[in-house]
MIZAPA-699002 format. One record per residue (C-alpha): residue in one letter; x negated, y, z negated. Coordinates in steps of 0.02 Angstrom, whole numbers, plus 50000, padded with zeros to 5 digits. Example, Ala and Ser with C-alpha at 12.3 -4.5 7.8 and 13.67 -1.06 7.14 Angstrom:
% residues 2
a493854977549610/s493164994749643/
END
This chain:
% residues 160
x506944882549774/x507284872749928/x506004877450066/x504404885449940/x504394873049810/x502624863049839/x501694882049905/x500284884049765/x499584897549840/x500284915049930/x499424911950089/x500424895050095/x501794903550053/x501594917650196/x501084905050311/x502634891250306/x503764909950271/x503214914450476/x503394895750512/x505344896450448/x505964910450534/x505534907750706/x506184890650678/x507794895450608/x508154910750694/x509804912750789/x508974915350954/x507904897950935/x509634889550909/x511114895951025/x511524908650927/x511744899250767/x511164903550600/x510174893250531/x509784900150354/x508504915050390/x509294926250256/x509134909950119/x507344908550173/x506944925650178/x507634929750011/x506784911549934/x505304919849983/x505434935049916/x505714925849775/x504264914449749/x502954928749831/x503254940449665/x502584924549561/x501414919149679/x500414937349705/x499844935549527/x499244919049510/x498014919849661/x496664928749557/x496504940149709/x496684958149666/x497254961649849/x498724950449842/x499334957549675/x500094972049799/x500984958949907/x502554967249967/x503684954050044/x505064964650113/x503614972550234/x502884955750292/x504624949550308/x504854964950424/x503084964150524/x503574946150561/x505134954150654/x504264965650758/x503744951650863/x505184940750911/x505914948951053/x504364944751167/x503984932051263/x502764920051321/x501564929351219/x500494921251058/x500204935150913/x498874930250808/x498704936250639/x496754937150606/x496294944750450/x497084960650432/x497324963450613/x498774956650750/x498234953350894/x499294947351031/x498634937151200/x499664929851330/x500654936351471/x500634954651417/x500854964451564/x502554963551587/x502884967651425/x501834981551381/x502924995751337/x503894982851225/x502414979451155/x501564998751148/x503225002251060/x502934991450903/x502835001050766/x501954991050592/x501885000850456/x500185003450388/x499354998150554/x498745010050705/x499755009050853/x499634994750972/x497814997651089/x497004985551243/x495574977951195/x495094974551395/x493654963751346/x494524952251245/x496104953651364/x497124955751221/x498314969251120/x497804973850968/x498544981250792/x497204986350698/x497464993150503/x497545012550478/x495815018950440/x495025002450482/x493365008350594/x492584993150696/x490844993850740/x490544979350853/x491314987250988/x491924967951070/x490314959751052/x491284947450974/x492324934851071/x494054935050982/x493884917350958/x492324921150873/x493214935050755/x494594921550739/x493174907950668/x492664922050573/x494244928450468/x495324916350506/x496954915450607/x498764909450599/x499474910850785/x501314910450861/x501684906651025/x503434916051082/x504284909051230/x505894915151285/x506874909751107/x505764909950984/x504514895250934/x503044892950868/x501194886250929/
END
């Protein structure tokens, strides 16, 4: 193992995974490969031994291949930041522009893309996930709350 080697846990694991591929990706370096497909299949990799040892019933259904594939949704737009925040995307920045790119994202396992116009952000919420607060909740707040792992897309892809 080359990039996964010192991840003890699957959230470290998912974390540096979403780090790797917008660093390495082709449109990030003119066009060059830089390894995605070795990173992507190193991760695969380590994520079926890491699911089990978390203790965490939840990540014992880890699929890699579909996080591997939600990541990808994202890195055609820019000048955006999509925030992962729990079980939810969310994604903040200049939006406007890009809105049918962004109301055409489709995640599996998530409800389609909806404005949250009090938070002034996009948001992906999980199928048959209910809220109740009904944004009394700044998202920084909900961010605090859950935690959050956020990517800032700019043109070729980068992260925050």
């Amino acid at each position: 193992m080359k990039y996964f080697q010192n991840c003890k846990t699957l959230d470290e694991a998912k974390n540096l995974f979403r780090k790797l591929v917008f660093e390495l990706h082709p449109d990030r370096n003119n066009g060059i490969d830089q390894g995605v497909g070795a990173v992507i299949l190193e991760f695969k990799k380590v994520s079926k031994t890491l699911k089990f040892s978390t203790g965490f019933d939840a990540d014992k259904n880890f699929d890699a291949d579909k996080f591997a594939d939600l990541i990808a949704k994202f890195e055609h737009l820019e000048d955006v930041v999509v925030s992962f925040v729990g079980s939810w995307v969310w994604i903040t920045g200049d939006t406007q522009a890009q809105k049918e790119n962004i109301k055409a994202i489709n995640l599996e396992g998530y409800n389609p893309a909806r404005w949250a116009r009090k938070k002034l952000a996009w948001q992906f919420s999980p199928e048959g996930v209910k809220t109740s607060s009904r944004g009394k909740n700044t998202l920084e707040q909900i961010k605090a709350t859950y935690g959050s792992k956020s990517y800032t897309m700019k043109g070729s892809i980068k992260i925050a």
